[in-house]
N, CA, C and O atoms as a GROMACS GRO file, in nm:
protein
  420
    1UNK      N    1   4.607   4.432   5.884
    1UNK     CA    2   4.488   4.512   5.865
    1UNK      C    3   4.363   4.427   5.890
    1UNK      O    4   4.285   4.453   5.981
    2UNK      N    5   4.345   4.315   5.798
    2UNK     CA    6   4.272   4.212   5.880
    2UNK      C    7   4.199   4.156   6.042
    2UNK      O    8   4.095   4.109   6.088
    3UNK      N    9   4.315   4.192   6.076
    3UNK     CA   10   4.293   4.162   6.225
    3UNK      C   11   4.254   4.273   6.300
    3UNK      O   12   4.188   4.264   6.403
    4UNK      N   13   4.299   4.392   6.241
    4UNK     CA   14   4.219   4.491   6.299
    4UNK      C   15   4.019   4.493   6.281
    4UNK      O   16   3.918   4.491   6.350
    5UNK      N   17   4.058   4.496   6.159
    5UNK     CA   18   3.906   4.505   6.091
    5UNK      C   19   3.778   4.414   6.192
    5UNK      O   20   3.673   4.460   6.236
    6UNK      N   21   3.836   4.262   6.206
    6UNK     CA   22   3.796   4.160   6.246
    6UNK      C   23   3.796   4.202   6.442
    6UNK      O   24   3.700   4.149   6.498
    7UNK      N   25   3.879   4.275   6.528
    7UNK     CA   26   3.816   4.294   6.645
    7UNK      C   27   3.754   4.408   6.625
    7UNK      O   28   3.644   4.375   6.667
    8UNK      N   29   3.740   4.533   6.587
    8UNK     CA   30   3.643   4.630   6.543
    8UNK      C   31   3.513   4.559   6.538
    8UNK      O   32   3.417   4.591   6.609
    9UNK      N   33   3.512   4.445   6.435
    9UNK     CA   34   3.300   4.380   6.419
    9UNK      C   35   3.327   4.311   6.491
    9UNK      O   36   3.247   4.218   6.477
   10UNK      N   37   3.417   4.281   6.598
   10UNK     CA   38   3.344   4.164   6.740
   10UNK      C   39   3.321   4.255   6.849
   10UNK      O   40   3.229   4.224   6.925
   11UNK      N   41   3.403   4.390   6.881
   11UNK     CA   42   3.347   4.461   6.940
   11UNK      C   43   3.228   4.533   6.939
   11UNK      O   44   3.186   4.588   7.041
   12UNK      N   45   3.166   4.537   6.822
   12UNK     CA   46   3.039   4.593   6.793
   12UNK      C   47   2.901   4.508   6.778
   12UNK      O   48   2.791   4.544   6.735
   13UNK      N   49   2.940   4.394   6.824
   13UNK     CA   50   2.814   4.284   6.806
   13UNK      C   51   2.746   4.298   6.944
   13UNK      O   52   2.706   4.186   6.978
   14UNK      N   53   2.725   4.370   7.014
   14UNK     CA   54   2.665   4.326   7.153
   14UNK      C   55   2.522   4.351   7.143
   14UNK      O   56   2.506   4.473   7.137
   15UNK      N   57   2.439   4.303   7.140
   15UNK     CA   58   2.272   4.326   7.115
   15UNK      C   59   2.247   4.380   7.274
   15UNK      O   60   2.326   4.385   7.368
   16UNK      N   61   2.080   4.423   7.264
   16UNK     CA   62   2.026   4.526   7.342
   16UNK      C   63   2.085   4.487   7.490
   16UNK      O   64   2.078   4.370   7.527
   17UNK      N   65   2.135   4.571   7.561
   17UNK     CA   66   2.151   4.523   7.691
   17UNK      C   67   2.073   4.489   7.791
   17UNK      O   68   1.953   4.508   7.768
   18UNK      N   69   2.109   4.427   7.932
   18UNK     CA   70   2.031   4.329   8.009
   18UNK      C   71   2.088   4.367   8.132
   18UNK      O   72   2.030   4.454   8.197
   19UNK      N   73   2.158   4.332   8.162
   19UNK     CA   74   2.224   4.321   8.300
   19UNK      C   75   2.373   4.438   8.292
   19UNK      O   76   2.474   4.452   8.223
   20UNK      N   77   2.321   4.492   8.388
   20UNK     CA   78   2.426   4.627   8.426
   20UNK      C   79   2.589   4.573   8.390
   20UNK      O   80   2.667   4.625   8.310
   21UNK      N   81   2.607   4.469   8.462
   21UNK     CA   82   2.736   4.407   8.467
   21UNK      C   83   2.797   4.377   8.395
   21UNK      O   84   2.919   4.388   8.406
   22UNK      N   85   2.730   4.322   8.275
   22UNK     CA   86   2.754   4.237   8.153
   22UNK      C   87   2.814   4.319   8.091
   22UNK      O   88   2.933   4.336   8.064
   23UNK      N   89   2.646   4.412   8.053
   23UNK     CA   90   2.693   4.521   8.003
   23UNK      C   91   2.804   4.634   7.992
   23UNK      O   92   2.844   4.699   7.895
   24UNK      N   93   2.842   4.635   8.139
   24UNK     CA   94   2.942   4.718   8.152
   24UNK      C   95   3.120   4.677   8.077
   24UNK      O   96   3.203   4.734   8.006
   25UNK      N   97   3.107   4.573   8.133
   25UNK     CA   98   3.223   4.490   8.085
   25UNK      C   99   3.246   4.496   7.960
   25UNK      O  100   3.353   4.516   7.902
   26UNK      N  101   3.107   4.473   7.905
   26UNK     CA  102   3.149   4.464   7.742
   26UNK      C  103   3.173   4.591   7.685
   26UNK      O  104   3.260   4.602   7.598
   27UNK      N  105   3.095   4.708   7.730
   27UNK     CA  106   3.163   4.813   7.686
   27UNK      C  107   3.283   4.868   7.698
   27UNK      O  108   3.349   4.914   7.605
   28UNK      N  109   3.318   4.864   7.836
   28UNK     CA  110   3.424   4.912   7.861
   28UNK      C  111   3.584   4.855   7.771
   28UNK      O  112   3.687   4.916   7.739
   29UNK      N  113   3.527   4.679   7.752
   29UNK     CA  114   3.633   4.592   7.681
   29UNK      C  115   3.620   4.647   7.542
   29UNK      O  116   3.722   4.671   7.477
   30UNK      N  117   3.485   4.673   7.487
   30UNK     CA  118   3.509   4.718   7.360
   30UNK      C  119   3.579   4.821   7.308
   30UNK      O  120   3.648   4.820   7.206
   31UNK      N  121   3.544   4.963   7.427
   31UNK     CA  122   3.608   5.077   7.398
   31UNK      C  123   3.766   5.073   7.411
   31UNK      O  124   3.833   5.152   7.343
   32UNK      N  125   3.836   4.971   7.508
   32UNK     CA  126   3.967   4.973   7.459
   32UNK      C  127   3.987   4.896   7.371
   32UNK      O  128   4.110   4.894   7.363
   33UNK      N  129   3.939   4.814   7.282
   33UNK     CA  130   3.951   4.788   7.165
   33UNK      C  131   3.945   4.869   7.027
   33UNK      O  132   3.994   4.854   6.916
   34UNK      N  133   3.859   4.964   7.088
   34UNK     CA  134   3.828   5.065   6.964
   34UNK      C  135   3.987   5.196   6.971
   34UNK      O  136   4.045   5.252   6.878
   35UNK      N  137   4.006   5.201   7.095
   35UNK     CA  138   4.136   5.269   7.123
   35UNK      C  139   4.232   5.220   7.084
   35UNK      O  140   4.306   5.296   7.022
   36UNK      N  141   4.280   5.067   7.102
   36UNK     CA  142   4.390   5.002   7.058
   36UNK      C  143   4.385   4.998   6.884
   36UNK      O  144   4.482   5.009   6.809
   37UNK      N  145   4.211   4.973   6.839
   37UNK     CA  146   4.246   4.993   6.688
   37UNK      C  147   4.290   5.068   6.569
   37UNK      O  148   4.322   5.054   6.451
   38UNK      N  149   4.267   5.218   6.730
   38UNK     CA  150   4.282   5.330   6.621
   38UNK      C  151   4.477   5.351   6.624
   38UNK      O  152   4.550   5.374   6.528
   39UNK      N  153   4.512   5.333   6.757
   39UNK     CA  154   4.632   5.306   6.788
   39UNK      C  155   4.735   5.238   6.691
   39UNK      O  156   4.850   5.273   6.668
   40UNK      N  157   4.646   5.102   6.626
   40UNK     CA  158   4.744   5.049   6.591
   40UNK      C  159   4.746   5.109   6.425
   40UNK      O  160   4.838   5.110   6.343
   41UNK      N  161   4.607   5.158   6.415
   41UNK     CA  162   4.603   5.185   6.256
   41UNK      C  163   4.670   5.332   6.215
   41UNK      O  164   4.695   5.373   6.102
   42UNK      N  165   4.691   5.394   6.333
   42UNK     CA  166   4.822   5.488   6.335
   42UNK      C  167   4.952   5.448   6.298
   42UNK      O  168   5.022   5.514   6.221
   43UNK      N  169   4.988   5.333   6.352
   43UNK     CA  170   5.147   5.292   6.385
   43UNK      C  171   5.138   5.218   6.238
   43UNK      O  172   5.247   5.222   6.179
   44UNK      N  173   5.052   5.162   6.178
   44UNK     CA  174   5.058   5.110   6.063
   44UNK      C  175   5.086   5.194   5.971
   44UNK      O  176   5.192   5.181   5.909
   45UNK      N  177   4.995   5.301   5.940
   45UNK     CA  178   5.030   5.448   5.847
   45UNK      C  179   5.136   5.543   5.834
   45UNK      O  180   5.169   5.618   5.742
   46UNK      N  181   5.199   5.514   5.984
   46UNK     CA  182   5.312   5.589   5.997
   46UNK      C  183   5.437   5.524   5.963
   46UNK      O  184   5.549   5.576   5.972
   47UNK      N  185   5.399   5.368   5.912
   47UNK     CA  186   5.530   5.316   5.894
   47UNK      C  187   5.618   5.272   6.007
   47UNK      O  188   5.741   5.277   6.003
   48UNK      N  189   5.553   5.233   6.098
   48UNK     CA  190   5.593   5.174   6.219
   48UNK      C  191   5.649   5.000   6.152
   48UNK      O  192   5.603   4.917   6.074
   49UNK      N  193   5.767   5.014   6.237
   49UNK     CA  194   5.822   4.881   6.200
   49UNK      C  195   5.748   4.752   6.232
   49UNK      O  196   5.676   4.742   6.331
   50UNK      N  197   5.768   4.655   6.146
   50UNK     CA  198   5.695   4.504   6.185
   50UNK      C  199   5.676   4.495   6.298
   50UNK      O  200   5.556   4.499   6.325
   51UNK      N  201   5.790   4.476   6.442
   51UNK     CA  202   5.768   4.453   6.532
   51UNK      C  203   5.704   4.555   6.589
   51UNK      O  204   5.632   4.501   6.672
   52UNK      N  205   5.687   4.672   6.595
   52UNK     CA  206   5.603   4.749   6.659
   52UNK      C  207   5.456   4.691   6.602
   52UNK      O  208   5.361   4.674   6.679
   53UNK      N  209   5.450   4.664   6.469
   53UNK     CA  210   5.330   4.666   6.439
   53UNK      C  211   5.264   4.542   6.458
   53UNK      O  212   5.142   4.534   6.456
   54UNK      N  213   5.336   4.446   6.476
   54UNK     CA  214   5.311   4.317   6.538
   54UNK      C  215   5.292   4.324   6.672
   54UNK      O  216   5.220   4.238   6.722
   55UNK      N  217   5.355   4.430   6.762
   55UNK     CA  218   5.301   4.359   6.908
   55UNK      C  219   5.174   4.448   6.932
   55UNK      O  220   5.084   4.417   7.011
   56UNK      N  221   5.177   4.576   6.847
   56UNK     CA  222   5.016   4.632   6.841
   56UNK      C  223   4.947   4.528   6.810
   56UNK      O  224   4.871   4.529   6.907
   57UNK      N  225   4.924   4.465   6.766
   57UNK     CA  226   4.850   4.351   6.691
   57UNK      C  227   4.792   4.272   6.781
   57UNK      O  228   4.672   4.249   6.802
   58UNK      N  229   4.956   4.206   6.866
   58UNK     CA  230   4.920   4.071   6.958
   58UNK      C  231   4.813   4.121   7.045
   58UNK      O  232   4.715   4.055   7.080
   59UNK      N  233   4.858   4.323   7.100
   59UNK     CA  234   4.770   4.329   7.195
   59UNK      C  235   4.633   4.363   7.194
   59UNK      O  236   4.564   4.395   7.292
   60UNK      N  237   4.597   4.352   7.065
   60UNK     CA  238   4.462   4.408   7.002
   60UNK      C  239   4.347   4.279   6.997
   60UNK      O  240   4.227   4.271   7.023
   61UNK      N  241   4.460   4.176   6.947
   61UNK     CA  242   4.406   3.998   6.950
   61UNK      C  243   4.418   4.017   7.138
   61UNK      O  244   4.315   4.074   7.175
   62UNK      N  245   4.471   3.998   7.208
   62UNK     CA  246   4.477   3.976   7.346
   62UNK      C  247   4.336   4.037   7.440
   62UNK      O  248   4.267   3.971   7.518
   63UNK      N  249   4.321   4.173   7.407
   63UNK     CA  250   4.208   4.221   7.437
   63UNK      C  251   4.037   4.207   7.339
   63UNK      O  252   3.931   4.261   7.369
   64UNK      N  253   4.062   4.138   7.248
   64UNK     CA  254   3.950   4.091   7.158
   64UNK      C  255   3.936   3.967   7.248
   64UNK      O  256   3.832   3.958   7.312
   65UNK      N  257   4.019   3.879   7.259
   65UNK     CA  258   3.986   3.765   7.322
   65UNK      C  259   3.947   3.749   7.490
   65UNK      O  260   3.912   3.653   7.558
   66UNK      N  261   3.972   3.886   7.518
   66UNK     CA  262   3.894   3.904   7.657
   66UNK      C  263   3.768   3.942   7.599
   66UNK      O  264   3.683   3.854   7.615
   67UNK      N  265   3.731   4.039   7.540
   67UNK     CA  266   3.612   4.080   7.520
   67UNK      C  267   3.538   3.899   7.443
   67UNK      O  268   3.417   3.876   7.447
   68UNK      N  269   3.586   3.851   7.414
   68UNK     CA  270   3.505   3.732   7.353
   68UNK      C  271   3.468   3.626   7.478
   68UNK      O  272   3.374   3.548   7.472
   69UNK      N  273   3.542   3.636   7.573
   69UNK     CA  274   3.546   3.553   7.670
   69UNK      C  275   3.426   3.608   7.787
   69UNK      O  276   3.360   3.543   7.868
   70UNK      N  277   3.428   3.735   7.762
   70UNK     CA  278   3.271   3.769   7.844
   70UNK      C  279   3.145   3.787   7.786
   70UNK      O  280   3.043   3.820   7.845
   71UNK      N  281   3.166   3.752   7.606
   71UNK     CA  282   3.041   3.741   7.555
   71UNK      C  283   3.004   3.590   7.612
   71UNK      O  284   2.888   3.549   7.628
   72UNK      N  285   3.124   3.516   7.640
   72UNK     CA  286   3.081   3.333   7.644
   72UNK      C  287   3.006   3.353   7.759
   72UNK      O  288   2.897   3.303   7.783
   73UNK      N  289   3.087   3.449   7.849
   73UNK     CA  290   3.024   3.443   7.997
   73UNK      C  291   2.886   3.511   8.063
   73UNK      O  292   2.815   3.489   8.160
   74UNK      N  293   2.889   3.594   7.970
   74UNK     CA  294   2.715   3.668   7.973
   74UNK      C  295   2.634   3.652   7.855
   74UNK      O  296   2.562   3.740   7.810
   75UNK      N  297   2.651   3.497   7.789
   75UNK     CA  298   2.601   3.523   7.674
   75UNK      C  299   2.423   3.525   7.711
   75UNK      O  300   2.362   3.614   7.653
   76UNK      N  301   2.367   3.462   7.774
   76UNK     CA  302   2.250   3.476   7.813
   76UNK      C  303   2.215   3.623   7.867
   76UNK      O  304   2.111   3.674   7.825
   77UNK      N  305   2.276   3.679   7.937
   77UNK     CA  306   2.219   3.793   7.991
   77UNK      C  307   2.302   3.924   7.849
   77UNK      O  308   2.319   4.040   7.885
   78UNK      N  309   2.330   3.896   7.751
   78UNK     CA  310   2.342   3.976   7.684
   78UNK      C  311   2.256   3.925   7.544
   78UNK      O  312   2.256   4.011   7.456
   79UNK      N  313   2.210   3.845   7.523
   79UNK     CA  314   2.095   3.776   7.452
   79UNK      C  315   2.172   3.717   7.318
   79UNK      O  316   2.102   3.712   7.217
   80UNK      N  317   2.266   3.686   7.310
   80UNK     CA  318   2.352   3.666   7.235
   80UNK      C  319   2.342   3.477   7.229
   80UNK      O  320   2.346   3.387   7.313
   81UNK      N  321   2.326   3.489   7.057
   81UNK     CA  322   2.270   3.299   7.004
   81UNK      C  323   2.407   3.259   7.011
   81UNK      O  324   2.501   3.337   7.002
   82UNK      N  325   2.415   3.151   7.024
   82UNK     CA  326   2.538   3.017   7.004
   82UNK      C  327   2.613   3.042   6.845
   82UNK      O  328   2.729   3.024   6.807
   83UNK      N  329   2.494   3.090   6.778
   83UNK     CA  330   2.566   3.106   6.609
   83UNK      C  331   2.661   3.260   6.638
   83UNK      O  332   2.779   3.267   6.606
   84UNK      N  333   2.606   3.348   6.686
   84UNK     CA  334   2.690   3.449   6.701
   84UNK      C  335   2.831   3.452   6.833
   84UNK      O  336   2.930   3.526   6.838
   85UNK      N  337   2.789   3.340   6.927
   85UNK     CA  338   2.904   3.307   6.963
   85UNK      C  339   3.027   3.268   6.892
   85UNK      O  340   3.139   3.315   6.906
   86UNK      N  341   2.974   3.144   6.786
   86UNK     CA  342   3.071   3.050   6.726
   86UNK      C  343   3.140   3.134   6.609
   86UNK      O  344   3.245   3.097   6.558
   87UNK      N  345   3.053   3.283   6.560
   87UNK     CA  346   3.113   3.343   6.489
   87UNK      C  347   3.211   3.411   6.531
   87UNK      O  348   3.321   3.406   6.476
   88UNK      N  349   3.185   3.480   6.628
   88UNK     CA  350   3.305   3.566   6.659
   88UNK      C  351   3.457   3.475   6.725
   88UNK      O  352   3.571   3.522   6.736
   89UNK      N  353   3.410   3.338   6.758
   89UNK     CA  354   3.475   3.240   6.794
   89UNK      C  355   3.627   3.222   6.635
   89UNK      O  356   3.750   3.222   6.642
   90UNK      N  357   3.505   3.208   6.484
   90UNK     CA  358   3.584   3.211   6.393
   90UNK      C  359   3.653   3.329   6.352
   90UNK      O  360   3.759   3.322   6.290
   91UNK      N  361   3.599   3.436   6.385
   91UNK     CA  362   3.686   3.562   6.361
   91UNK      C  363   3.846   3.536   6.436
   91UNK      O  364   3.960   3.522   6.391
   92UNK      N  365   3.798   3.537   6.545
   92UNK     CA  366   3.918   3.525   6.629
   92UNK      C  367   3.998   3.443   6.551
   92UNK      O  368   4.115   3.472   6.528
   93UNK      N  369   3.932   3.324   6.501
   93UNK     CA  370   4.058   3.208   6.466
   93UNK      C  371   4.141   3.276   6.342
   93UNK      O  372   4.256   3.242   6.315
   94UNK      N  373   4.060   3.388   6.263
   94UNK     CA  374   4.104   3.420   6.150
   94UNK      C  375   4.202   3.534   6.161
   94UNK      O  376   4.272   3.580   6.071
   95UNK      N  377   4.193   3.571   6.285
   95UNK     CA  378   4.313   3.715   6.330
   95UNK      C  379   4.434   3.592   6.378
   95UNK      O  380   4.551   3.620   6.349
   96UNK      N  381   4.409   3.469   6.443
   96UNK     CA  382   4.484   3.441   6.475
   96UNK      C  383   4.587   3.385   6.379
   96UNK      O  384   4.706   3.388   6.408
   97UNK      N  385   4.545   3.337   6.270
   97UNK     CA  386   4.619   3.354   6.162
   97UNK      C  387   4.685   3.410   6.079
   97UNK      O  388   4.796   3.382   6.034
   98UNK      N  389   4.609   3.500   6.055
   98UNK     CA  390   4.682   3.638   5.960
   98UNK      C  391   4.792   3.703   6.018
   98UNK      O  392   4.872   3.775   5.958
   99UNK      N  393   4.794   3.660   6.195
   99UNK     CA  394   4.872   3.730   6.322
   99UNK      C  395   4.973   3.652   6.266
   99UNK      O  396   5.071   3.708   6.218
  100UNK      N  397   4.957   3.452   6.266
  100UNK     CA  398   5.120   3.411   6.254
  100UNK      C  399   5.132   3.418   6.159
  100UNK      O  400   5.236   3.355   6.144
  101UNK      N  401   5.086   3.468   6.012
  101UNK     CA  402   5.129   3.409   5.887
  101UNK      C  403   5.223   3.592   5.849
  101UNK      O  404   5.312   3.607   5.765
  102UNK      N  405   5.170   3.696   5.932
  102UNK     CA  406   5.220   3.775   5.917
  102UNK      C  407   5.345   3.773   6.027
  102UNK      O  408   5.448   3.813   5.973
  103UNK      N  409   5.357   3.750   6.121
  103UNK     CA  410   5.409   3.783   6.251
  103UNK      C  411   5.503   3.685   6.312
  103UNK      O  412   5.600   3.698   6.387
  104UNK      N  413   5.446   3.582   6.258
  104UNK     CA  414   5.470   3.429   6.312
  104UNK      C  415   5.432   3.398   6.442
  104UNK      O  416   5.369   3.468   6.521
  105UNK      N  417   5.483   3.277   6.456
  105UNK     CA  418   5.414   3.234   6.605
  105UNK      C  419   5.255   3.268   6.643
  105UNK      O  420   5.209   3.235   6.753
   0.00000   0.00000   0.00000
C-alpha cells in the first residue's frame, strides 16, 4: 500500500508547465501511473494473491521510475528544485523497500 501511495505523490509533483515535450511526457507517464494505481489497488481489495500483487507493484515502481527519470531530464524546463528532485529520489528508495521487505528481492 505504501508504494502505491508513494508513486501517486511523485506523479503529482510536476509544477507549472514549460516546454510542450516535457510536459507531455510527464503527463502521459503520470496518467499510466494513476491507471496502474488504481489497477493495483483493485487486485489488492480483491484479494489477489502475493504474487499477483507483487508484480502489480514491481510494475507500478518500474513506471514511477521512468516518470522520475524525466523529471531528472527536464528538470529545468519543468522548473523543478534539486530538493524536489532528491525527494522523489527518496520516495522511490522507500517503495523500493517496502517492495523487498514485502516481496523480496
Amino acid at each position: 500500500m505504501k508504494r502505491i501511495l508513494l508513486a501517486a505523490a511523485i506523479a503529482t509533483l510536476v509544477a507549472t508547465p514549460a516546454f510542450a515535450g516535457c510536459t507531455e511526457d510527464v503527463q502521459a507517464q503520470a496518467q499510466k501511473i494513476q491507471t496502474l494505481t488504481q489497477e493495483t489497488m483493485t487486485k489488492m481489495q480483491a484479494g489477489a494473491s502475493k504474487d499477483e500483487q507483487c508484480s502489480a507493484s514491481k510494475g507500478l515502481m518500474d513506471e514511477t521510475k521512468k516518470l522520475v527519470a524525466i523529471y531528472k531530464t527536464c528538470q529545468a524546463e519543468l522548473k523543478l528544485t534539486d530538493a524536489q528532485i532528491q525527494q522523489v529520489d527518496q520516495q522511490v528508495a522507500t517503495g523500493d523497500q517496502s517492495y523487498a521487505q514485502q516481496c523480496g528481492g
